[in-house]
C-alpha positions as CSV (number, residue, x, y, z in Angstrom):
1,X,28.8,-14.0,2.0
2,X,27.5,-10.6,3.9
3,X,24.9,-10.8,6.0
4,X,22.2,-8.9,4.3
5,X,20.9,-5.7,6.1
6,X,16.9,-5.9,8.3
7,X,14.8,-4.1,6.3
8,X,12.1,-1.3,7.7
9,X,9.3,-3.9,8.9
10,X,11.9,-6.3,10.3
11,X,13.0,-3.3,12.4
12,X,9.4,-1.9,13.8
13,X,8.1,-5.4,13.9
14,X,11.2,-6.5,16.1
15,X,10.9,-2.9,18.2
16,X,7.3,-2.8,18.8
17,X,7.8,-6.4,20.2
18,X,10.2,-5.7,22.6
19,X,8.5,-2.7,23.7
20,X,5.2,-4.2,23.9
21,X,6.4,-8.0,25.5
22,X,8.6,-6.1,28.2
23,X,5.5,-4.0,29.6
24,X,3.2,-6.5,29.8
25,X,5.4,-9.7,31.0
26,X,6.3,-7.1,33.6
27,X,2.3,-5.7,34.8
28,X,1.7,-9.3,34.4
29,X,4.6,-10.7,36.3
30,X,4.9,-8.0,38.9
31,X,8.8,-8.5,38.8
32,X,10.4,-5.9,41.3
33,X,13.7,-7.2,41.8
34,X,16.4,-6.6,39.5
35,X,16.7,-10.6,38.9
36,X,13.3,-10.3,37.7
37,X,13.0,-7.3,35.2
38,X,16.4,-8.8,33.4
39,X,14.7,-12.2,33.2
40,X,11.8,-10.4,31.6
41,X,14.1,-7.8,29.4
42,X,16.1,-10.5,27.9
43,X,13.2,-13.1,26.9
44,X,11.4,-9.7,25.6
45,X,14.8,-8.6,23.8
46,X,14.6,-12.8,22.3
47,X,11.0,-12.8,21.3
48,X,11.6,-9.5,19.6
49,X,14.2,-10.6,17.8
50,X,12.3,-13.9,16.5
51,X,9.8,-12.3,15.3
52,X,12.4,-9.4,13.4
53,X,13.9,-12.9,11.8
54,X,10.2,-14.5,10.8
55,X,9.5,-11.2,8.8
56,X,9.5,-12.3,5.2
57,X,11.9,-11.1,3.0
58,X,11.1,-9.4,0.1
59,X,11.5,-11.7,-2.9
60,X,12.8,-11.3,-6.5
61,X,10.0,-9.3,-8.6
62,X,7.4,-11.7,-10.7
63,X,6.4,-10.2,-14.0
64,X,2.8,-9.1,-13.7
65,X,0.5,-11.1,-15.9
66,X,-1.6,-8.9,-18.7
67,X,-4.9,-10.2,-18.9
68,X,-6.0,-9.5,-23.3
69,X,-10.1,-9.3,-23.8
70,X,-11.2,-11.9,-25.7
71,X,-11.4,-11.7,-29.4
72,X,-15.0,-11.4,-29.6
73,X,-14.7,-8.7,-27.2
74,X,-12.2,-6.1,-28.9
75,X,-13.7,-3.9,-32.0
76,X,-12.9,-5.3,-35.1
77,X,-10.0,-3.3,-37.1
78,X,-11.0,-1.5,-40.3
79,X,-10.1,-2.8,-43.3
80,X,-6.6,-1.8,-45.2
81,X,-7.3,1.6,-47.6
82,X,-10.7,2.1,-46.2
83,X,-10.5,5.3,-44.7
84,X,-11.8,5.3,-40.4
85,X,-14.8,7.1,-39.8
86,X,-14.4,8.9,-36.3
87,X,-17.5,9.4,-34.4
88,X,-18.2,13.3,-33.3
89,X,-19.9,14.5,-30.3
90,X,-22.8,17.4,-30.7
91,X,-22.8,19.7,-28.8
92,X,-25.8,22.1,-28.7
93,X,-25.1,26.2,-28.9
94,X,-25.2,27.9,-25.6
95,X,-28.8,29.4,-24.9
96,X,-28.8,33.0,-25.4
97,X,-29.5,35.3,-22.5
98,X,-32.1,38.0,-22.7
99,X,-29.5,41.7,-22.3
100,X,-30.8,42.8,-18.9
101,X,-30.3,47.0,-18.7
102,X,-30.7,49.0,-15.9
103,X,-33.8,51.2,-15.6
104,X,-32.8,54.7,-15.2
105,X,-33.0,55.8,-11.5
């Protein structure tokens, strides 16, 4: 079986860990020596890398639920060979203007 591939929030959750852990285990720590500053790269690079792993993986797709109004709440269907009487909006004629002319200069 392959090993499946990280996907994109496994990856910046993993890097922003690293990055984040290493700078402050090492203002915190005050390592200097070069003992010190793998000790705190390597637990950074393993802390990292558990919480790359803890990232849930995205899970086969549900089906979406369709929530129906109730009965009483849908209008009720006309009746077979009655013909459907469509409602029509008014709409009042546009107000006329008075013709403004020019007066004669």
């Amino acid at each position: 079986m392959a090993m499946p591939r990280p996907t994109v929030a496994q990856l910046a959750y993993g890097s922003c860990t690293v990055i984040f852990s290493t700078f402050v285990m090492l203002l915190l720590s005050g390592a200097s020596s070069v003992v010190g500053v793998a000790v705190v790269a390597v637990s950074a690079l393993a802390l990292g890398l558990l919480v790359a792993m803890t990232v849930p993986l995205p899970g086969p797709r549900r089906p979406v639920a369709v929530v129906r109004p109730a009965v009483a709440d849908r209008p009720a269907a006309p009746e077979p060979g009655r013909p459907v009487q469509s409602v029509r909006a008014t709409v009042a004629p546009p107000a006329r203007e008075p013709v403004r002319e020019r007066a004669a200069s």
